[in-house]
VOBA-1610 file (N, C-alpha, C; in pm, whole numbers, padded with zeros to 5 digits, always signed):
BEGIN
Unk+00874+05056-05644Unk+00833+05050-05504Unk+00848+04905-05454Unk+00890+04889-05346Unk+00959+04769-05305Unk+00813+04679-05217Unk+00807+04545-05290Unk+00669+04468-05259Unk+00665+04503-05040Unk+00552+04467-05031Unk+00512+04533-04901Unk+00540+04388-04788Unk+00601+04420-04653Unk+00650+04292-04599Unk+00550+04215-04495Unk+00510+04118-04567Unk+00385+04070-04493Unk+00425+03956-04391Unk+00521+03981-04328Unk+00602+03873-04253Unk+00554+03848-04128Unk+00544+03981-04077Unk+00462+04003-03922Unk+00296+03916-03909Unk+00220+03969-04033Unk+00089+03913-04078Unk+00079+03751-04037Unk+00165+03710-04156Unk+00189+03570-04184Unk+00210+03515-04040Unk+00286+03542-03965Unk+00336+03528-03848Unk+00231+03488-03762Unk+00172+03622-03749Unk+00044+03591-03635Unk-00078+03501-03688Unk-00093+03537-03856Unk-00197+03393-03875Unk-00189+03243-03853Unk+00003+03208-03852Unk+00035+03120-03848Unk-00049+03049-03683Unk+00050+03190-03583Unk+00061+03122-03421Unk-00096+03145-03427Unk-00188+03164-03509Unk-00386+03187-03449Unk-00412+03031-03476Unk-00294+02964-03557Unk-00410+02818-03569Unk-00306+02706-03503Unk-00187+02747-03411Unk-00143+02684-03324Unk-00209+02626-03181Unk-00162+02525-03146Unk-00230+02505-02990Unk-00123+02501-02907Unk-00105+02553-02759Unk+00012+02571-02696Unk-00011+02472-02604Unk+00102+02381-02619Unk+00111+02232-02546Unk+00191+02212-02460Unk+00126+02260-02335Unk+00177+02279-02185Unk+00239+02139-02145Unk+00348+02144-02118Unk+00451+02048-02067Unk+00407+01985-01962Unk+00430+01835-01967Unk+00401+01758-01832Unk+00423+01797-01728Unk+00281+01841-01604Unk+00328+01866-01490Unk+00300+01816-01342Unk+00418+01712-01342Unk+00352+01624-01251Unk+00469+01596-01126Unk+00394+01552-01003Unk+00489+01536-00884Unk+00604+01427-00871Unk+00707+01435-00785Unk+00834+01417-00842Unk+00774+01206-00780Unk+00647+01186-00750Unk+00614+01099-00659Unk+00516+00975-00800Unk+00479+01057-00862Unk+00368+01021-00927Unk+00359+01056-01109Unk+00300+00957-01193Unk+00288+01003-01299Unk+00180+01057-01331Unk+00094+01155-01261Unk-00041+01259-01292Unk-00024+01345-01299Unk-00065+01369-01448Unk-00070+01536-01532Unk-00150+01608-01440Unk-00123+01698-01343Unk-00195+01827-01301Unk-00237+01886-01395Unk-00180+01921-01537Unk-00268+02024-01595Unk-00421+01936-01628Unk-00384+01792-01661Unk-00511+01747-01643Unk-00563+01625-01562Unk-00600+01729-01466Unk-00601+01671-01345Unk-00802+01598-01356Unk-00834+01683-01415Unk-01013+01645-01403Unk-01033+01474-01499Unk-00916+01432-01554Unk-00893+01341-01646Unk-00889+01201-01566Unk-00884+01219-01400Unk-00851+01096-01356Unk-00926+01067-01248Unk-01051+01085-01303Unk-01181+01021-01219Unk-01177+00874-01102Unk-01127+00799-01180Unk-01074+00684-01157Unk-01008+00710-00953Unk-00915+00813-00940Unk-00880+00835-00861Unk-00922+00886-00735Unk-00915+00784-00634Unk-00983+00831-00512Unk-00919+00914-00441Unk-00992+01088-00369Unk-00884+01116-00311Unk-00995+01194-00171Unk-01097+01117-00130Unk-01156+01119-00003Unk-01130+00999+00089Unk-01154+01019+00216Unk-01116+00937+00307Unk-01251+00824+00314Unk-01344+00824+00219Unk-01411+00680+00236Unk-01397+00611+00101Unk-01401+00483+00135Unk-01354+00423-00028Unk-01451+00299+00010Unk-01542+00240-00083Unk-01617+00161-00080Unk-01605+00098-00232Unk-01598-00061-00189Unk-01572-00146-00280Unk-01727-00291-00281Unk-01748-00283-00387Unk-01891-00376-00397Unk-01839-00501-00378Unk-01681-00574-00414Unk-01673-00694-00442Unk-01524-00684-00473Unk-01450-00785-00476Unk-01311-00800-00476Unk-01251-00814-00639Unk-01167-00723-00660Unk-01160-00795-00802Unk-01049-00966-00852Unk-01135-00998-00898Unk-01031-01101-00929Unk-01001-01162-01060Unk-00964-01077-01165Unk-00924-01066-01273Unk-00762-01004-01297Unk-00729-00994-01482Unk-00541-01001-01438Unk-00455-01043-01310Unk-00491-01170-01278Unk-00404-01244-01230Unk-00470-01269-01044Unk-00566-01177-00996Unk-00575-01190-00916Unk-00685-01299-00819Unk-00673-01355-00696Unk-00761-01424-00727Unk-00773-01429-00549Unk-00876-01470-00492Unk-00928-01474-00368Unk-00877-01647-00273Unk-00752-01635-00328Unk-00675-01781-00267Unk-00624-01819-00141Unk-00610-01713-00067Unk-00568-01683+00065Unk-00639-01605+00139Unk-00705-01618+00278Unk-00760-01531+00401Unk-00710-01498+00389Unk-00708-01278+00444Unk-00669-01233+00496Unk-00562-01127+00424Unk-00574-01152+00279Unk-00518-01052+00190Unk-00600-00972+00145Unk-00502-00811+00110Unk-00625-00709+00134Unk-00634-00756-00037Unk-00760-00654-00054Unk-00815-00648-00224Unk-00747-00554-00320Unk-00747-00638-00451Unk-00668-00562-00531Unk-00661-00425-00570Unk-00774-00390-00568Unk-00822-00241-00611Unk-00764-00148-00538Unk-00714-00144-00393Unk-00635-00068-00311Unk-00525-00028-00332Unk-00426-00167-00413Unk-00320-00167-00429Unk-00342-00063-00527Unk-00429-00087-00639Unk-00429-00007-00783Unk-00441+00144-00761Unk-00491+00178-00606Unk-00554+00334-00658Unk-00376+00399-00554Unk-00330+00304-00443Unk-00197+00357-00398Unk-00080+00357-00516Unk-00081+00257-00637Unk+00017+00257-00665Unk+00041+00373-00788Unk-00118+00416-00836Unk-00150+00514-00894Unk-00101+00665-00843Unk-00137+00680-00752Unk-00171+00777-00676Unk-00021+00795-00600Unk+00060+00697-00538Unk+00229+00716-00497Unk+00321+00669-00562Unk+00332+00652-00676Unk+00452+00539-00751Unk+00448+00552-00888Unk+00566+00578-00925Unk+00562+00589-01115Unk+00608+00510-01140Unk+00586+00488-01298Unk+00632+00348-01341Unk+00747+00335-01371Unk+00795+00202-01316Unk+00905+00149-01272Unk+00967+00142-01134Unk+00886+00208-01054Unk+00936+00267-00887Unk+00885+00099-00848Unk+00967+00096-00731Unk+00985-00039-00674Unk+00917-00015-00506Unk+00783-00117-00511Unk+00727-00146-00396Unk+00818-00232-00301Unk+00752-00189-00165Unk+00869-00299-00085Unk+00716-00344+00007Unk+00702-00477-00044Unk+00592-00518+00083Unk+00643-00589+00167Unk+00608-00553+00316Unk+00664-00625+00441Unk+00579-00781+00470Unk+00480-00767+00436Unk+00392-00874+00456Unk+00347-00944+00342Unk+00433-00986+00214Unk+00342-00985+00108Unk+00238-01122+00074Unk+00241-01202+00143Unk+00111-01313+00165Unk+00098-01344+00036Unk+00007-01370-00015Unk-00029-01402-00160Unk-00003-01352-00262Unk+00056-01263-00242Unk+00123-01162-00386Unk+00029-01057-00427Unk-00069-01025-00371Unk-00123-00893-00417Unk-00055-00760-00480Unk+00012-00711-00357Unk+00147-00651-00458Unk+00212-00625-00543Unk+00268-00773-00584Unk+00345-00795-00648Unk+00287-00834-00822Unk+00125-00875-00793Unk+00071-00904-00909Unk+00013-00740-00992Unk-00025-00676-00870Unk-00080-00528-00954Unk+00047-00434-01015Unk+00185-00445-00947Unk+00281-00385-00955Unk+00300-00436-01095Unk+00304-00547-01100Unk+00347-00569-01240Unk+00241-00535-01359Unk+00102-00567-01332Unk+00001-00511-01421Unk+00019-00375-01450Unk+00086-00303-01330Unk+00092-00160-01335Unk+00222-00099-01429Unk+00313-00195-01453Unk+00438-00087-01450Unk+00528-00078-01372Unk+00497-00155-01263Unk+00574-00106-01113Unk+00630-00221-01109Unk+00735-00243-01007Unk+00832-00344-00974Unk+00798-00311-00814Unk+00808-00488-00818Unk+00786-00525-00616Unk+00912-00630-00548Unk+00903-00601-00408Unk+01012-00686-00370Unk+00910-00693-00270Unk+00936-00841-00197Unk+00795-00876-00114Unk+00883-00957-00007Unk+00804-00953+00095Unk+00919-01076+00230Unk+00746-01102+00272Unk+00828-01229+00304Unk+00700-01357+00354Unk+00781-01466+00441Unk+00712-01454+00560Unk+00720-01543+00641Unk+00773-01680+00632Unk+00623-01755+00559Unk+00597-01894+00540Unk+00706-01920+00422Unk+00770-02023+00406Unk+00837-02081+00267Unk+00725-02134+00215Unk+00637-02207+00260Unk+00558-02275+00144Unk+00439-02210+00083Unk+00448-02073+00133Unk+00374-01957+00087Unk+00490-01858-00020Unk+00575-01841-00017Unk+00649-01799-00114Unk+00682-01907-00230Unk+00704-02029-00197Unk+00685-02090-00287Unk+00563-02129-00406Unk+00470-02052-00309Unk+00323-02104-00380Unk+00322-01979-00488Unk+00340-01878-00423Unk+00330-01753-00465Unk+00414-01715-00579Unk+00540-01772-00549Unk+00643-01781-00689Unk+00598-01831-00825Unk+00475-01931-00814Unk+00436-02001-00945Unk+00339-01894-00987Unk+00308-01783-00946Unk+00235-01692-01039Unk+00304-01613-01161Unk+00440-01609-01097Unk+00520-01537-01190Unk+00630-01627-01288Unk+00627-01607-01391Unk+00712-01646-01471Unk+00884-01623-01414Unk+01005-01732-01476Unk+01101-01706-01420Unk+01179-01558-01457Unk+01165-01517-01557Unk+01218-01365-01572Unk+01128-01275-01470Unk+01036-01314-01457Unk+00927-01189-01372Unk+01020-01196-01254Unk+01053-01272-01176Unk+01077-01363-01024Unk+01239-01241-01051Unk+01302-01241-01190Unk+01418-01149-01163Unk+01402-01012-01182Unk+01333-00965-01291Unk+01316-00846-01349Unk+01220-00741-01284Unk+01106-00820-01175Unk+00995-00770-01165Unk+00945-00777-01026Unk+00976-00885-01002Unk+00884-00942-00847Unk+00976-01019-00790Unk+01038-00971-00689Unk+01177-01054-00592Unk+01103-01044-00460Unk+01093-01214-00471Unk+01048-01293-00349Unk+01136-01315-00177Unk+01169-01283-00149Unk+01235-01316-00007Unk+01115-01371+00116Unk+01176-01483+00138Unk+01130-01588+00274Unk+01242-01522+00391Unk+01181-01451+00494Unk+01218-01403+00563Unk+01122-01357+00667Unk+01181-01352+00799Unk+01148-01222+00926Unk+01116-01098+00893Unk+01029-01058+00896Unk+01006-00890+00847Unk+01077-00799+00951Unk+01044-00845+01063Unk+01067-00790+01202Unk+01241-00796+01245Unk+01307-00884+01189Unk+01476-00897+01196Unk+01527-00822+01134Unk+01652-00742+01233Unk+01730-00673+01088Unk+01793-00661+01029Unk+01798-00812+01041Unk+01919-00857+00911Unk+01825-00880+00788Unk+01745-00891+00789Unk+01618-00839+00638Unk+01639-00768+00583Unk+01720-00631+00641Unk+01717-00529+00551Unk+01858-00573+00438Unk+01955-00645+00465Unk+02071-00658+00416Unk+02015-00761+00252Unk+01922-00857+00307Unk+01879-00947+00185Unk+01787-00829+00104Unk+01709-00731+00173Unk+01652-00672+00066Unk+01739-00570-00025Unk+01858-00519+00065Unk+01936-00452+00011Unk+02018-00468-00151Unk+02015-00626-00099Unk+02099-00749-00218Unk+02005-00687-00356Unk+01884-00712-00314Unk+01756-00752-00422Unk+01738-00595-00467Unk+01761-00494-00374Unk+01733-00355-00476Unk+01869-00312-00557Unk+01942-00385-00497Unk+02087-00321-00590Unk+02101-00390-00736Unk+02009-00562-00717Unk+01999-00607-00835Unk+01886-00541-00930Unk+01805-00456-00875Unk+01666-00384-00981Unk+01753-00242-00963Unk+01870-00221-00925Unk+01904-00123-00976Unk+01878+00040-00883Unk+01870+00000-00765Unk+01791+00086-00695Unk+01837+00094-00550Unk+01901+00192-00502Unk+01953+00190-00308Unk+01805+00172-00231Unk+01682+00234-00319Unk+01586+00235-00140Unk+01463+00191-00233Unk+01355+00192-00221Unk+01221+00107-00264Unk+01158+00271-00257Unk+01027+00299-00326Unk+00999+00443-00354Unk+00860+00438-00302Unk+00789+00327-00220Unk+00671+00257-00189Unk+00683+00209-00109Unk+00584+00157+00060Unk+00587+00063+00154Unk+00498+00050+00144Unk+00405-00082+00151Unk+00333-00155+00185Unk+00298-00212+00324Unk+00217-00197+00431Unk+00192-00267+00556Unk+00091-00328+00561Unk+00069-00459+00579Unk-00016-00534+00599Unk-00040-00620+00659Unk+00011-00617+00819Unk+00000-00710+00901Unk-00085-00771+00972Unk-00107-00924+01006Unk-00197-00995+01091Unk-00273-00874+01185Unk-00421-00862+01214Unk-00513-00777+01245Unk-00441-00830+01413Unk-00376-00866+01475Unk-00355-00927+01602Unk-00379-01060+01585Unk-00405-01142+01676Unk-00459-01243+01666Unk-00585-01303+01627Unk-00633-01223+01547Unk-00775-01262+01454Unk-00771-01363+01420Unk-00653-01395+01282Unk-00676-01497+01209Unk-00512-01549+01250Unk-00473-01692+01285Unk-00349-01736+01302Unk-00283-01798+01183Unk-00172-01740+01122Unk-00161-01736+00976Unk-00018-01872+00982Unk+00057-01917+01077Unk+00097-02001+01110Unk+00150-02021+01241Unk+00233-02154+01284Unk+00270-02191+01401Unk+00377-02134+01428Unk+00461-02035+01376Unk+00619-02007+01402Unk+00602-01879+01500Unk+00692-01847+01585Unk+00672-01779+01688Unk+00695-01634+01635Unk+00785-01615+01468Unk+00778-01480+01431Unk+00659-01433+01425Unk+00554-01526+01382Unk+00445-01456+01338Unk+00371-01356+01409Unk+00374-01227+01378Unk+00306-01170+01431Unk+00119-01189+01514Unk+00056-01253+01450Unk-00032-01308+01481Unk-00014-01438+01604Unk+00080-01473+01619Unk+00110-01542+01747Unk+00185-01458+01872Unk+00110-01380+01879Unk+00201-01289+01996Unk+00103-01309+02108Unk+00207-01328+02226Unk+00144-01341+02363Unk+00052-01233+02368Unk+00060-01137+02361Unk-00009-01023+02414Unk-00013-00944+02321Unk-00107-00822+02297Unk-00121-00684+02220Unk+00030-00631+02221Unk+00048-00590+02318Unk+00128-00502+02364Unk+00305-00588+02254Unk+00300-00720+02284Unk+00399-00766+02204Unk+00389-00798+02100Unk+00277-00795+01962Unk+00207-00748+01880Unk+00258-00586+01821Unk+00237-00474+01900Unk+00264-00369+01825Unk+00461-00373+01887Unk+00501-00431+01936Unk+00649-00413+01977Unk+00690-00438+01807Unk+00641-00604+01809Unk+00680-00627+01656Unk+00655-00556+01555Unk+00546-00482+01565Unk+00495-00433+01459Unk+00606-00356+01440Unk+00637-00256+01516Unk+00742-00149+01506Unk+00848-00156+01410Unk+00909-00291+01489Unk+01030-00347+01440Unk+01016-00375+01274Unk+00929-00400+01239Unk+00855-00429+01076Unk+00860-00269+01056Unk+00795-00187+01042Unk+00744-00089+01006Unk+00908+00008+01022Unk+00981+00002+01131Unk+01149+00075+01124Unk+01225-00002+01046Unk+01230-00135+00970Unk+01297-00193+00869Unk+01230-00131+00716Unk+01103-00095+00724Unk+01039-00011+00607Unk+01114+00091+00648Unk+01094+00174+00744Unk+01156+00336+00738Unk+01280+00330+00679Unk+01371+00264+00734Unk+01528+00297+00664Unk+01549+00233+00561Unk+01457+00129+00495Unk+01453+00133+00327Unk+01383+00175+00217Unk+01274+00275+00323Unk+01227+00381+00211Unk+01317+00506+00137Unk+01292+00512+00061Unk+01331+00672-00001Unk+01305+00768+00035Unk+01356+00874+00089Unk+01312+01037+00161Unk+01231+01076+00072Unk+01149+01138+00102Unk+00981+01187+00066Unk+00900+01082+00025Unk+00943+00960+00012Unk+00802+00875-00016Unk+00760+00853+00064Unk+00602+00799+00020Unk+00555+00730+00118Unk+00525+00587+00095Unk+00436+00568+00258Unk+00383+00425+00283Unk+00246+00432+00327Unk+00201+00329+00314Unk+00059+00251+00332Unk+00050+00190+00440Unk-00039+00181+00527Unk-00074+00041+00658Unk-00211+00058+00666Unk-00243-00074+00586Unk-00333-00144+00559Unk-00397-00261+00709Unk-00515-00182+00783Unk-00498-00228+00923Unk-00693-00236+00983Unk-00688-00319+01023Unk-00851-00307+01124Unk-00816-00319+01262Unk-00962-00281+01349Unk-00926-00325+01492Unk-00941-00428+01546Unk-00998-00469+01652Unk-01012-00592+01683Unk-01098-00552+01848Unk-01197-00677+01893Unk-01236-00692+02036Unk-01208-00789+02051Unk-01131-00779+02205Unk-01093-00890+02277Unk-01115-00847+02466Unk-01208-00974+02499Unk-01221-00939+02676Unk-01368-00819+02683Unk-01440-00823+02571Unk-01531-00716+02570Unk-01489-00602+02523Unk-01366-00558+02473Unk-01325-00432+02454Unk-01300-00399+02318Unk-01314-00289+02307Unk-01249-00248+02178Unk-01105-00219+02134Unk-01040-00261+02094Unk-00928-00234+02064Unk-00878-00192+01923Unk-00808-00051+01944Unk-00812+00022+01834Unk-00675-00027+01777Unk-00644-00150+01672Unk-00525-00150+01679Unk-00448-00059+01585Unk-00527+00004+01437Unk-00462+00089+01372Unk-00413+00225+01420Unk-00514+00270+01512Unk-00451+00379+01566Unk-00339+00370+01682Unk-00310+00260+01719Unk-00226+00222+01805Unk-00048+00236+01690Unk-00062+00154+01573Unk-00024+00089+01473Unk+00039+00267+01432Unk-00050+00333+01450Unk-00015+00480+01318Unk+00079+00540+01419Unk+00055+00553+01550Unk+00154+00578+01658Unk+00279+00527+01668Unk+00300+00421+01660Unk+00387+00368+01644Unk+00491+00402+01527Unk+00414+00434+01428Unk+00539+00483+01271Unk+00515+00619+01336Unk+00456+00679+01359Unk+00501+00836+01427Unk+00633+00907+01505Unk+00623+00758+01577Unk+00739+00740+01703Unk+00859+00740+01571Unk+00864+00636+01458Unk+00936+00633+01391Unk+01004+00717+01333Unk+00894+00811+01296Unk+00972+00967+01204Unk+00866+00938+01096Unk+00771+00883+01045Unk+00685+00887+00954Unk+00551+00985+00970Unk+00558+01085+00868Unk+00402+01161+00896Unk+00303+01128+00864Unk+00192+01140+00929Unk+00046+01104+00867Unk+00012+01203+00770Unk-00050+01136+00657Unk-00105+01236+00528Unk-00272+01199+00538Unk-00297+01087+00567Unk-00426+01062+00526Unk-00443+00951+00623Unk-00614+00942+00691Unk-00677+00792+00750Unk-00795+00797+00655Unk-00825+00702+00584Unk-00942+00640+00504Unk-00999+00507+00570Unk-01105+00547+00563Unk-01168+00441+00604Unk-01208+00315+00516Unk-01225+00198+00480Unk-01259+00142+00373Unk-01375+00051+00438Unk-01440-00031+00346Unk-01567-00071+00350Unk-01519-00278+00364Unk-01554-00316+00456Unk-01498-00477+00436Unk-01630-00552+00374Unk-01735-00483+00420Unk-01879-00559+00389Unk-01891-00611+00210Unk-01894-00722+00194Unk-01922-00801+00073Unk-01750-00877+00041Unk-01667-00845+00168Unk-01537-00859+00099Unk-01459-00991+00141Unk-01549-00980+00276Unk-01490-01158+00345Unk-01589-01299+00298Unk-01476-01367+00302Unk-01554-01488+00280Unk-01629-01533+00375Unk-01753-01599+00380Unk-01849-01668+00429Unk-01892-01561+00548Unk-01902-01439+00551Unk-01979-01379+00650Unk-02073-01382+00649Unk-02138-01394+00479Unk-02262-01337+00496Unk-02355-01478+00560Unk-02285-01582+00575Unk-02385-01688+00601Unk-02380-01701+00759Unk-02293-01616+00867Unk-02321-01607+00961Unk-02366-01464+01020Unk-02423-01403+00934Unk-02449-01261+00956Unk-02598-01249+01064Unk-02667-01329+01055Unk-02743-01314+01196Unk-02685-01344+01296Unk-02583-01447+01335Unk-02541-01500+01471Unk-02454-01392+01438Unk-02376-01335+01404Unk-02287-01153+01474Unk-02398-01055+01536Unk-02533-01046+01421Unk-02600-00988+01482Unk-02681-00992+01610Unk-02666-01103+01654Unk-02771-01135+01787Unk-02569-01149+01861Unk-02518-01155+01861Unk-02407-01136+01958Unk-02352-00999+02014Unk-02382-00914+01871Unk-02399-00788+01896Unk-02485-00690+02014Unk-02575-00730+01927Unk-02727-00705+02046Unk-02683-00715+02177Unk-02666-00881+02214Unk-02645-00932+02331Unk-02514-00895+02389Unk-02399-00854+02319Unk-02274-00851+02406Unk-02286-00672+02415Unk-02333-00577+02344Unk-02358-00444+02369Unk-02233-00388+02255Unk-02210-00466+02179Unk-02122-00386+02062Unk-02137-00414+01966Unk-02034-00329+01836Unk-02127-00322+01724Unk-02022-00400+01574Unk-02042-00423+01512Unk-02016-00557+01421Unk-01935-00456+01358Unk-01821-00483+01293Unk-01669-00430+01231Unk-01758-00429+01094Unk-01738-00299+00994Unk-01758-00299+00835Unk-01678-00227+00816Unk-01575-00210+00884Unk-01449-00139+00788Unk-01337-00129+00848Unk-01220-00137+00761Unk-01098-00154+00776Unk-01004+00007+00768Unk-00914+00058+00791Unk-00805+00183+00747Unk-00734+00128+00655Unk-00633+00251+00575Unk-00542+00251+00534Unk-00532+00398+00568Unk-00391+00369+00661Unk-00348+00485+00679Unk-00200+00527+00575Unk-00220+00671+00529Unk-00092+00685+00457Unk-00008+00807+00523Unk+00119+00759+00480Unk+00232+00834+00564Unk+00333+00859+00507Unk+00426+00970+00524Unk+00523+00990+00467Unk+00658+01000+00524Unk+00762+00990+00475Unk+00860+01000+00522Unk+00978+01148+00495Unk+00947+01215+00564Unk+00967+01370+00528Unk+01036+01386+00638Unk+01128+01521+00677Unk+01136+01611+00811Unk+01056+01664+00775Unk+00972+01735+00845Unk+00892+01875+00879Unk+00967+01938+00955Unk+00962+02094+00932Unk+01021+02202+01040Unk+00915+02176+01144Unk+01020+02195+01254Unk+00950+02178+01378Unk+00871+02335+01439Unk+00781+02318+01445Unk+00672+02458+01480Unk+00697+02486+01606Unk+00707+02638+01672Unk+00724+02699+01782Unk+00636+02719+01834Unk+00546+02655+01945Unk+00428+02636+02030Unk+00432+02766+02122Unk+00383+02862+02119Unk+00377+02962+02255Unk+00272+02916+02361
//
């Protein structure tokens, strides 16, 4: 009698002490495992974000007014950018950007105004970083012959379009970041303020990548007694562009500027007295660069 075939048996005892190891499944934007998605606490994905204090550790440091905080960069570049995808910041000021991008994995290309602010900014990075990692351009954000020097700099990282935008422009004339007439912050008027802005923000559009997105990193401002909404002015403006809104978050500025807190009664009695109410938070609005089918309104 021919021994009995225990093949089937064997079989299924084998696959009972297997584990079935579901394949990475993640968006064509981002490196987050959906299957484990409860794994990334870390990740903000409500519209208020509150920060106790600025970080200023791996490389970062509170050297310049008027640059946003690092932690923002960390949860966008998380959250829109896989590693190796190349940020394009229009405004990059002190290198915020360009310092988390690299902590991250990520590669940045940054344009800055000032030369002696890109120059300052260059000594953070080592000379291979400055090629491999973080490409500096002293330039007009708002000109568009910018796009041709950034063009230079993505073909050298290997890349036709940047997979990330960054916006971070002068709040209006809040803070005057220098004397040159590009500066956005030296604009006669609001109105020639968001003209520029545009012009910045359509040199991002046609060197983003189709379906990514961008960031604009933005507060409002009073001037003449009024309120002036400039981010929502600002989000209109990339609308006009062809960019969709995905998200407005609000963020928290309180503990984040320097020396407020030592004039924090004289805002408050100006407040009182002028009938308005003291700024604690800033937007980041995010947007994408998609068509949408256009919907049939009856």
């Amino acid at each position: 009698m021919p021994p009995k075939d225990n093949t089937k048996k064997i079989n299924n005892k084998s696959n009972s002490n297997l584990q079935v190891v579901k394949p990475l499944k993640t968006k064509p934007y981002n490196d987050i495992d959906l299957n484990n998605w409860k794994l990334y606490e870390n990740i903000k994905t409500g519209t208020w974000w509150e920060f106790s204090s600025r970080e200023k550790k791996n490389g970062h440091s509170y050297d310049y007014h008027g640059n946003y905080i690092p932690q923002i960069a960390t949860q966008l570049f998380e959250r829109y950018t896989k590693k190796n995808d190349i940020v394009l910041d229009l405004f990059f000021g002190s290198g915020t950007s360009g310092i988390e991008a690299k902590n991250m994995n990520r590669r940045c290309i940054g344009v800055e105004l000032k030369k002696e602010m890109v120059d300052y900014v260059s000594n953070k990075f080592s000379p291979k970083e400055l090629v491999v990692d973080v490409n500096i351009i002293q330039g007009d954000s708002a000109n568009p012959k910018i796009k041709d020097k950034i063009l230079d700099r993505l073909q050298i990282m290997g890349s036709s379009s940047a997979q990330f935008l960054i916006l971070h422009p002068p709040y209006d004339d809040i803070i005057k970041f220098s004397d040159k007439k590009e500066d956005l912050s030296n604009c006669a008027t609001t109105e020639e303020f968001y003209e520029l802005f545009k012009k910045v923000a359509k040199n991002g559009y046609d060197l983003l990548e189709q379906n990514r997105f961008a960031a604009l990193i933005i507060g409002d401002k009073y001037a003449n007694s009024r309120y002036i909404c400039l981010g929502f002015e600002c989000q209109k403006r990339m609308e006009e562009l062809g960019f969709v809104t995905k998200a407005v978050i609000v963020k928290n500025i309180t503990g984040n500027e320097k020396a407020k807190g030592k004039t924090a009664n004289l805002w408050r009695y100006r407040a009182l007295a002028g009938g308005f109410n003291i700024f604690e938070h800033e937007y980041i609005m995010i947007f994408q660069k998609t068509k949408l089918k256009k919907v049939k309104i009856n």
